[in-house]
Phi, psi and omega in degrees: 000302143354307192283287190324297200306312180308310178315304217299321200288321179323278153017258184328309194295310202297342200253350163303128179293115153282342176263157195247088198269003163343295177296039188206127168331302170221144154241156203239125227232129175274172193250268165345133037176054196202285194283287199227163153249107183056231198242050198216139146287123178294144181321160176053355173321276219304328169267003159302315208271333177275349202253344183284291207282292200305005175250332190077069153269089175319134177213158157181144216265118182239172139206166201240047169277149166302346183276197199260142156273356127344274178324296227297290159342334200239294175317295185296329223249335178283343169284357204083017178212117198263082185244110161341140205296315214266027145255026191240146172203140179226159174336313214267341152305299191303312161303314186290345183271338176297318202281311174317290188306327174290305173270070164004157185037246177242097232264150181261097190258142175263129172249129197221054182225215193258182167286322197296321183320292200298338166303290184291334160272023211253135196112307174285319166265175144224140194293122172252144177242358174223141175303359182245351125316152189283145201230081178288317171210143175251115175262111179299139173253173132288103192006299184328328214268137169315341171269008199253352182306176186309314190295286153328334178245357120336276165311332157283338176280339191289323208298300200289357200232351154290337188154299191326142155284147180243135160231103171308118171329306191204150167287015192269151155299310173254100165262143187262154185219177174307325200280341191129217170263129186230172202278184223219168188285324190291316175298316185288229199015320220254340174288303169292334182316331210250325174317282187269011171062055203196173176240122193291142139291157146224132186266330198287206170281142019234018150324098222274339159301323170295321177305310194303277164358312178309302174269031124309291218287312180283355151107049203244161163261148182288009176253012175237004171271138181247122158274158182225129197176138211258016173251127198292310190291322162271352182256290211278284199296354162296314138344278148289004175288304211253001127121038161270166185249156183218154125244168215237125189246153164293030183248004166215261172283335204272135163239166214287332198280324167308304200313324206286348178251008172276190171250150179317239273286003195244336169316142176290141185284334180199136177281137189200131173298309162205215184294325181279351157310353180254319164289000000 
């Protein structure tokens, strides 16, 4: 009994937060070098995440992926850490609630995004499929992605030079993949922009339409949000661009020699080697 008990305290002790997350409404946990790496959890995620679920601490999982938080939910539940769609917000959720808001009724969409697009509208729009068609909007991808082909993008510069609006999944330039560094939604976006002679939205980070959207769904105000997330640019100034306190773990782009060339105002409020450091 002695032993059990002792286990138990073990336990306890390890899922007490050493970081003091109380004051704060939600805390917003970034995914890619924060959570996980590729399909691996970075130390101390999972039991952040349990300690999150097991006090009933509002949280939620962000990224600036093209998938569904369905995929996402499913990627992570295989690392050991089992978190509901509806603690996940990805780019490609922010885009698609943008268009629902932006474009009245059943708004006519072109997709030159992903499946995760066609997952979260389907029901809602209706798809155009030819460059002759009426157009309300084109939701922009990455090249990579199979709904982004030569062809498709083709019908999308006829669309956009019609009339149609553009909305990027996300502003990034650049993403790394198994294959390597690929071009990223923000370049290709940035390639009709110029094509067609207009200006793309972007819904992902660092963008204050994702935050905002974000704190809707939690019902939070952002200046009661902590994000914890390792990019200065889509996590901390985005974060604090919308009035969040952030802190910043070293486990992913960001490195302590980068802190050292911002200006105080730009700085993350607190530094940490990795997750576990919070527990």
């Amino acid at each position: 009994m002695l032993v059990a008990v002792r286990a138990e305290w073990r336990t306890l002790f390890w899922l007490m937060p050493r970081f003091d997350f109380s004051p704060f409404a939600a805390v917003l946990l970034d995914l890619d070098g924060t959570l996980s790496h590729e399909e691996h959890a970075m130390p101390g995620a999972v039991e952040l995440v349990r300690h999150f679920e097991s006090s009933g601490t509002k949280y939620a999982v962000l990224s600036n992926t093209t998938a569904s938080p369905r995929k996402i939910a499913g990627q992570l539940s295989r690392m050991g850490m089992a978190i509901v769609e509806k603690h996940i917000y990805t780019a490609a959720a922010a885009a698609a609630d943008h268009v629902l808001e932006a474009f009245k009724g059943v708004p006519r969409v072109f997709n030159l995004a992903t499946a995760g697009i066609a997952e979260l509208l389907e029901g809602k729009v209706r798809w155009v499929e030819s460059g002759d068609e009426p157009c309300d909007v084109v939701i922009c991808g990455a090249p990579a992605n199979r709904f982004a082909g030569l062809d498709r993008q083709r019908i999308a510069l006829k669309l956009l030079r019609n009339g149609a609006a553009l909305v990027g999944i996300c502003a990034d330039r650049v993403y790394t993949s198994p294959r390597g560094l690929e071009i990223g939604v923000g370049a290709l976006s940035r390639m009709f922009e110029y094509g067609a002679g207009i200006t793309a939205t972007f819904a992902g980070k660092p963008n204050r339409l994702f935050f905002d959207h974000l704190c809707q769904k939690l019902g939070v105000a952002p200046e009661r949000c902590i994000l914890i997330g390792d990019n200065l640019e889509s996590d901390v100034a985005g974060a604090m661009g919308a009035g969040m306190k952030t802190i910043l773990p070293l486990t992913g782009v960001t490195q302590r020699e980068d802190l050292e060339r911002l200006a105080e105002g730009r700085r993350p409020n607190w530094v940490v080697k990795d997750l576990t450091e919070l527990l």
